[in-house]
Backbone bond lengths (Angstrom), bond angles and torsions (degrees), N, CA, C in turn:
res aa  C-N    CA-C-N  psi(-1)  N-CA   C-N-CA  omega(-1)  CA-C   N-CA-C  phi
1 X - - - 1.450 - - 1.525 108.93 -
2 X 1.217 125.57 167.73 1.484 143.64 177.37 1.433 107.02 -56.73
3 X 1.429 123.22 -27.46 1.308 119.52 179.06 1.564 124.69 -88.64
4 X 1.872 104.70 -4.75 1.499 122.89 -161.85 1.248 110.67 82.79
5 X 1.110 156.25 30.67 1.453 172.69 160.04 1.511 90.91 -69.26
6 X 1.313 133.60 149.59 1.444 154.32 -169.83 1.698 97.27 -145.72
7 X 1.806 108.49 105.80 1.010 111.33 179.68 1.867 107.73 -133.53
8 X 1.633 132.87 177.01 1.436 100.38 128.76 1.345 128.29 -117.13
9 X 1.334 130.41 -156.24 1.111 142.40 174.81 1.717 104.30 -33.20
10 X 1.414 94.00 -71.28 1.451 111.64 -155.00 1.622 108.05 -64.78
11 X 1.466 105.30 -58.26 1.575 92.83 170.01 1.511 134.76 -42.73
12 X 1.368 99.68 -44.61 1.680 103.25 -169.88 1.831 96.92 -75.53
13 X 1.285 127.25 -14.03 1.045 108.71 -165.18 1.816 109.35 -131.85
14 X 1.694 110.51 25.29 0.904 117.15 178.43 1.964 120.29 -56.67
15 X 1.621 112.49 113.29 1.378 91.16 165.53 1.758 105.53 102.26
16 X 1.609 101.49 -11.82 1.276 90.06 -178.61 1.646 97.82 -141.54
17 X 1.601 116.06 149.31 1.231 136.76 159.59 1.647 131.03 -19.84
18 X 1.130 147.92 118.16 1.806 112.89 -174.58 1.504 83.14 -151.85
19 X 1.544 91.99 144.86 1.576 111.29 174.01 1.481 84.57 -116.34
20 X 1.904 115.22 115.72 0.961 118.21 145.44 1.161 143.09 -81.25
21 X 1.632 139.69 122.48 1.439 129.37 -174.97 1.240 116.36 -120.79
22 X 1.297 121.47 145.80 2.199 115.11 158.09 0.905 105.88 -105.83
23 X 1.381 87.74 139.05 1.905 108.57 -152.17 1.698 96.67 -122.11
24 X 1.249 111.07 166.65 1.583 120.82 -162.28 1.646 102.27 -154.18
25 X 1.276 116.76 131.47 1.537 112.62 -170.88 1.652 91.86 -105.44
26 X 1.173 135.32 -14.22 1.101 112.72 151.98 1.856 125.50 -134.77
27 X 1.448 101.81 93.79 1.046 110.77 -171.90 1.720 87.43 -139.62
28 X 1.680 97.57 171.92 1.834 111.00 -173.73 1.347 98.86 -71.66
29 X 1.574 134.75 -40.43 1.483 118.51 -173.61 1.845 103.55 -97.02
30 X 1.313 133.06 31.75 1.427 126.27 152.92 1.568 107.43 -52.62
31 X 0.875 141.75 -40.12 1.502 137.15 -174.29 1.645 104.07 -58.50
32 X 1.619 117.75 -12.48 1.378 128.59 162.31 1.771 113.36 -50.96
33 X 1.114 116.50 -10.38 1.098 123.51 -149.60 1.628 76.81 -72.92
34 X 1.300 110.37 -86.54 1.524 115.68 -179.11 1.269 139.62 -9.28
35 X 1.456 82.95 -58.79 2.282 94.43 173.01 1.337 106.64 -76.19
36 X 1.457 129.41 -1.77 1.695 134.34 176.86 1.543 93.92 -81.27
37 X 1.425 111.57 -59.62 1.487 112.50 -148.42 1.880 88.28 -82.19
38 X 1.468 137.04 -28.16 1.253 130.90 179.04 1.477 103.57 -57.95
39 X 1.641 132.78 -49.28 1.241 157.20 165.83 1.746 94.72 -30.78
40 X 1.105 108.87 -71.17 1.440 126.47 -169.14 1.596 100.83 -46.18
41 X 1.545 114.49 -72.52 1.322 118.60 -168.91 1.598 107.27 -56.16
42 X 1.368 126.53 -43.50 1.153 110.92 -178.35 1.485 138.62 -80.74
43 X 1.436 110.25 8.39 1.247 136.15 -155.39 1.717 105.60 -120.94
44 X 1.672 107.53 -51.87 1.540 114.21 -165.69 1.380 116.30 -66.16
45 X 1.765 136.71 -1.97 1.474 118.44 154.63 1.380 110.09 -85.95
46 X 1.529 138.72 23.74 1.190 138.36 155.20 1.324 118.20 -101.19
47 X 1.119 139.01 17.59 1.461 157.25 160.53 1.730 91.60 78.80
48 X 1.294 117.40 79.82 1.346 140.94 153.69 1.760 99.96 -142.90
49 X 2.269 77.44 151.45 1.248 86.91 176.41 1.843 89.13 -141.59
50 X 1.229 105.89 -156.87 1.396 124.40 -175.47 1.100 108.64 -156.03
51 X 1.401 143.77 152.87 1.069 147.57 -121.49 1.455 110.94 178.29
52 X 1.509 129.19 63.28 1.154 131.79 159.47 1.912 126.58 -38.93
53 X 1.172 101.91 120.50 1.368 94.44 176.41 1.921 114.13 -133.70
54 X 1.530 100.07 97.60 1.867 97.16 -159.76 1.384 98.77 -67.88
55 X 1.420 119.91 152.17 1.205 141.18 -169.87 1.519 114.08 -151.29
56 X 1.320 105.75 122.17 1.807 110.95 -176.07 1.591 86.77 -94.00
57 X 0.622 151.77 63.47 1.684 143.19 170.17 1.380 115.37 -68.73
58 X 1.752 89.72 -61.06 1.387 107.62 -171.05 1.200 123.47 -97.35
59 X 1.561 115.88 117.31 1.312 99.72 169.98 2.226 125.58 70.73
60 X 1.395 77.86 6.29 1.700 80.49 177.48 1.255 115.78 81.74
61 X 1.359 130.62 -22.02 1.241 135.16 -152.58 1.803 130.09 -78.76
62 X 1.791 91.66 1.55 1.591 99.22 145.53 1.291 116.45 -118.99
63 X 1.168 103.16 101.66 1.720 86.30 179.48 1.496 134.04 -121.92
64 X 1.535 82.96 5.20 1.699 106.09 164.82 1.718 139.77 -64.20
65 X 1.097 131.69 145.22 1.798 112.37 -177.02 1.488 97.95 -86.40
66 X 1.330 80.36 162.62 2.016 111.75 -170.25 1.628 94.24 -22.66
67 X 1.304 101.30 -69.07 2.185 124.87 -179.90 1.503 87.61 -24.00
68 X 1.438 103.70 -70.90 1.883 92.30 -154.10 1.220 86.96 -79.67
69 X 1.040 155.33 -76.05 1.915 122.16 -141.37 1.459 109.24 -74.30
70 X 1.533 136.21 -7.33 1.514 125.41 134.28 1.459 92.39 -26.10
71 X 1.221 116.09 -99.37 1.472 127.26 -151.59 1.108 131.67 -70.10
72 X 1.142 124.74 11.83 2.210 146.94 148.74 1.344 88.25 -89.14
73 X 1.045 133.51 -39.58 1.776 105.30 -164.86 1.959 112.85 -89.48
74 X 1.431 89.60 -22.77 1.752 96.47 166.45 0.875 114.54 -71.03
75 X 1.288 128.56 -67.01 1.467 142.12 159.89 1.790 122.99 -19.14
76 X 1.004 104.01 -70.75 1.220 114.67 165.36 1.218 143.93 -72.66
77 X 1.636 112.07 -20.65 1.414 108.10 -169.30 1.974 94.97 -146.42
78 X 1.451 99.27 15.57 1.681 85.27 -163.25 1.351 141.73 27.97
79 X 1.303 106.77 67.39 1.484 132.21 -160.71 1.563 99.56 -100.97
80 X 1.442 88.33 118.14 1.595 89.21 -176.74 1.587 111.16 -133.45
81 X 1.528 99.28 11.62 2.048 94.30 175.78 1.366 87.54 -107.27
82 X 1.516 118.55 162.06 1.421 155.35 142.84 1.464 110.37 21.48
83 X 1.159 129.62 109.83 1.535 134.12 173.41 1.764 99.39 -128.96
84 X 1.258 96.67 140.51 1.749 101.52 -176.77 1.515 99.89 -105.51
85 X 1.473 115.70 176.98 1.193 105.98 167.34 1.665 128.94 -73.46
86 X 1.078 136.64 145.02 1.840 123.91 162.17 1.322 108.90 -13.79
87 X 1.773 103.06 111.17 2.026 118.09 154.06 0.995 112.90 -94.39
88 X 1.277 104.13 175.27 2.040 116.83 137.80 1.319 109.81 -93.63
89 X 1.525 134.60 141.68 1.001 137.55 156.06 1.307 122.66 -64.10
90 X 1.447 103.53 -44.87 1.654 116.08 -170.01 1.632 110.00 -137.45
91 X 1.139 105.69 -174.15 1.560 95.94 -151.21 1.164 125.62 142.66
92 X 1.787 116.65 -179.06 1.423 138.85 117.46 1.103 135.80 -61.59
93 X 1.587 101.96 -19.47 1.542 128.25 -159.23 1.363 113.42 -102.38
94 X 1.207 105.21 -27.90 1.457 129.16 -170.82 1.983 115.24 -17.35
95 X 1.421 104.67 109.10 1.674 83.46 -173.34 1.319 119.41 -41.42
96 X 1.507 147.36 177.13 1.013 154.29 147.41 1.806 124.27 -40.65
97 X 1.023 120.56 -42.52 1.377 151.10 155.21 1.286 105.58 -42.67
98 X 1.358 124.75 -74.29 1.747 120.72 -163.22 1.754 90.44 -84.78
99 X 1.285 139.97 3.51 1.208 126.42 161.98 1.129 116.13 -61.37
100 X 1.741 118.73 -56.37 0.910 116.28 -173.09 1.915 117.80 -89.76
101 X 1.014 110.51 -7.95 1.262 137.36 156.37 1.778 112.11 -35.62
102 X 1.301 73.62 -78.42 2.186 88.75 177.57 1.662 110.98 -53.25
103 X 1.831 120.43 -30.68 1.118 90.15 174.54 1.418 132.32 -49.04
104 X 1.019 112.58 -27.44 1.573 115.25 -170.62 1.392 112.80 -84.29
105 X 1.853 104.42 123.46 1.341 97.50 -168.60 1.847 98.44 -114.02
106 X 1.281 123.28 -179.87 0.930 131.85 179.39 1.283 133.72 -124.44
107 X 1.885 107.55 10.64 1.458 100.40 -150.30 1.655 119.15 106.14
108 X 1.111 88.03 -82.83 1.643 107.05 -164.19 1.474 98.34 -77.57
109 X 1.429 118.99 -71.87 1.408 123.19 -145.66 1.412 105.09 -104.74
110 X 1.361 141.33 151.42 1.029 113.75 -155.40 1.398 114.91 -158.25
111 X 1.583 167.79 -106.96 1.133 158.66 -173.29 1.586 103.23 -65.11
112 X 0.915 129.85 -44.95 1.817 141.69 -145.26 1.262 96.49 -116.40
113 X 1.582 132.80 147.23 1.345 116.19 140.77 1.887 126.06 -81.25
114 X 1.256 102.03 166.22 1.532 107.00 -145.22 1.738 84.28 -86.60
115 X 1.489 117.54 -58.66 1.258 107.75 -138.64 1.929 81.41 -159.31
116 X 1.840 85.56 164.05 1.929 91.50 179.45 1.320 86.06 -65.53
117 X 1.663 90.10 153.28 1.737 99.96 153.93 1.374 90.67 115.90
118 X 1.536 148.53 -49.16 0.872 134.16 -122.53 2.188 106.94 -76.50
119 X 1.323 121.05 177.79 1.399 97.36 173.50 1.552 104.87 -145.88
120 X 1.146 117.76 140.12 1.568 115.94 164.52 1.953 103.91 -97.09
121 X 1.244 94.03 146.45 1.834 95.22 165.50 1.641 104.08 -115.30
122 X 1.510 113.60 143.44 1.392 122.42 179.87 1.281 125.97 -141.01
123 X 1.334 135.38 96.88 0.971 144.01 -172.18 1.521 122.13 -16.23
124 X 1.824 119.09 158.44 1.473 108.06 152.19 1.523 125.71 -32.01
125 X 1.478 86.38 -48.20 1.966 86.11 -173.21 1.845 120.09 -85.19
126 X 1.345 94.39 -0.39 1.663 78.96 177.16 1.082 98.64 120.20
127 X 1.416 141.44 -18.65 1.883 134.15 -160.93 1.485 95.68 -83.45
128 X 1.041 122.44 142.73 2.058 125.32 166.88 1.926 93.84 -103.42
129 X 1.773 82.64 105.02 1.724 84.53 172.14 1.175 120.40 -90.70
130 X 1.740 116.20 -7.22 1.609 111.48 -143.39 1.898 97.60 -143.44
131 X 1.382 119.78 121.68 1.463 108.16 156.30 1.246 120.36 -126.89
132 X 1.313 120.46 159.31 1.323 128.60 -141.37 1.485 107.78 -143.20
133 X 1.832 108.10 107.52 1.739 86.60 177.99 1.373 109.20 -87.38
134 X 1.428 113.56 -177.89 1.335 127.50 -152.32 1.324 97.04 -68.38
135 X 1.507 124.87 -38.04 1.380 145.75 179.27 1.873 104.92 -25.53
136 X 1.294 88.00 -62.21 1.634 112.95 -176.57 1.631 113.48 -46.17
137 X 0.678 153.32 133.54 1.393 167.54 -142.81 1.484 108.76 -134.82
138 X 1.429 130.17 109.44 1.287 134.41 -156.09 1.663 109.66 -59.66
139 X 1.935 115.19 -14.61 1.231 120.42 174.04 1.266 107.45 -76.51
140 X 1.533 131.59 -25.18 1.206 127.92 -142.30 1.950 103.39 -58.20
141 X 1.266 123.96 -163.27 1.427 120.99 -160.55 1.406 85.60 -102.32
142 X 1.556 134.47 -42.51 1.226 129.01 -141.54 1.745 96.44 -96.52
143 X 1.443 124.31 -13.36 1.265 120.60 147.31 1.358 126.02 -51.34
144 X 1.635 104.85 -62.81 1.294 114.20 -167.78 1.587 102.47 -61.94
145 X 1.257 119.35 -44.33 1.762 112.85 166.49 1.251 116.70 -50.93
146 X 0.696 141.40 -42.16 1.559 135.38 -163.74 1.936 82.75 -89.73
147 X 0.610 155.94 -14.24 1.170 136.72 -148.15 1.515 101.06 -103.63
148 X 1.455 100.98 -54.91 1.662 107.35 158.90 0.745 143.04 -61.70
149 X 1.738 117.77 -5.51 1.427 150.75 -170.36 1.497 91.15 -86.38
150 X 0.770 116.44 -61.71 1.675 133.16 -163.24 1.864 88.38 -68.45
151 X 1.238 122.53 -68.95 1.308 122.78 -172.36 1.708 119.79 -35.39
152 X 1.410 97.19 -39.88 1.590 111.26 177.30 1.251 117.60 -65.83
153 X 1.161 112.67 -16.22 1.259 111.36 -160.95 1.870 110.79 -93.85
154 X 1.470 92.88 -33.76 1.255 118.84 166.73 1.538 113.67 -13.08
């Protein structure tokens, strides 16, 4: 985690919902930050969470340590769900997470992720029903559907 905490997937997120994203403090959709953490607040007493994961991949555009993008994303966006430490999305390097992450395609997007921002959604139990290009805006409708989609199911 962002704080140096050594966890995995499954524990920290046993039982509950998670829209994972790689996030970028300076990229054109950082202002995502907001509609993530609005997403977050209105969602997290139904056993959802969200799951920031910063990534310099693209374009340089994280290039801060764990410390500072903790503290740009508080600062700036009052971000108060789950930030991991700096991955790779894609790669050789590729964390473990967006490996199995990327299997899931959608059509559109497809082995690699494209760009910051992008999001998978994954059930209580572990299934990734939902991907999301960066395009998408964490308010958009077809988030918030799937999101409740998933909640119902609960």
């Amino acid at each position: 985690m962002l704080d140096g905490a050594e966890t995995t997937f499954g524990e920290l997120f046993r039982g509950k919902a998670v829209l994972v994203v790689n996030v970028a403090s300076r990229c054109g959709f950082t202002s995502q930050y907001e509609g993530l953490q609005a997403l977050y607040e209105t969602y997290e007493h139904r056993n959802f969470t969200i799951l920031g994961v910063p990534s310099n991949s693209f374009a340089g555009q994280e290039p801060g340590t764990n410390e500072e993008i903790a503290e740009f994303c508080s600062r700036n966006f009052g971000v108060t769900f789950p930030l991991t430490a700096k991955a790779e999305v894609n790669g050789p390097n590729r964390h473990p997470l967006y490996a199995a992450l990327t299997r899931f395609h959608d059509g559109e997007l497809g082995d690699d992720i494209g760009w910051n921002f992008e999001k998978f959604l994954i059930t209580d139990s572990g299934e990734i029903v939902g991907r999301f290009a960066s395009k998408i805006a964490p308010g958009a409708p077809e988030i918030q559907e799937s999101v409740e989609a998933v909640l119902r199911l609960e």
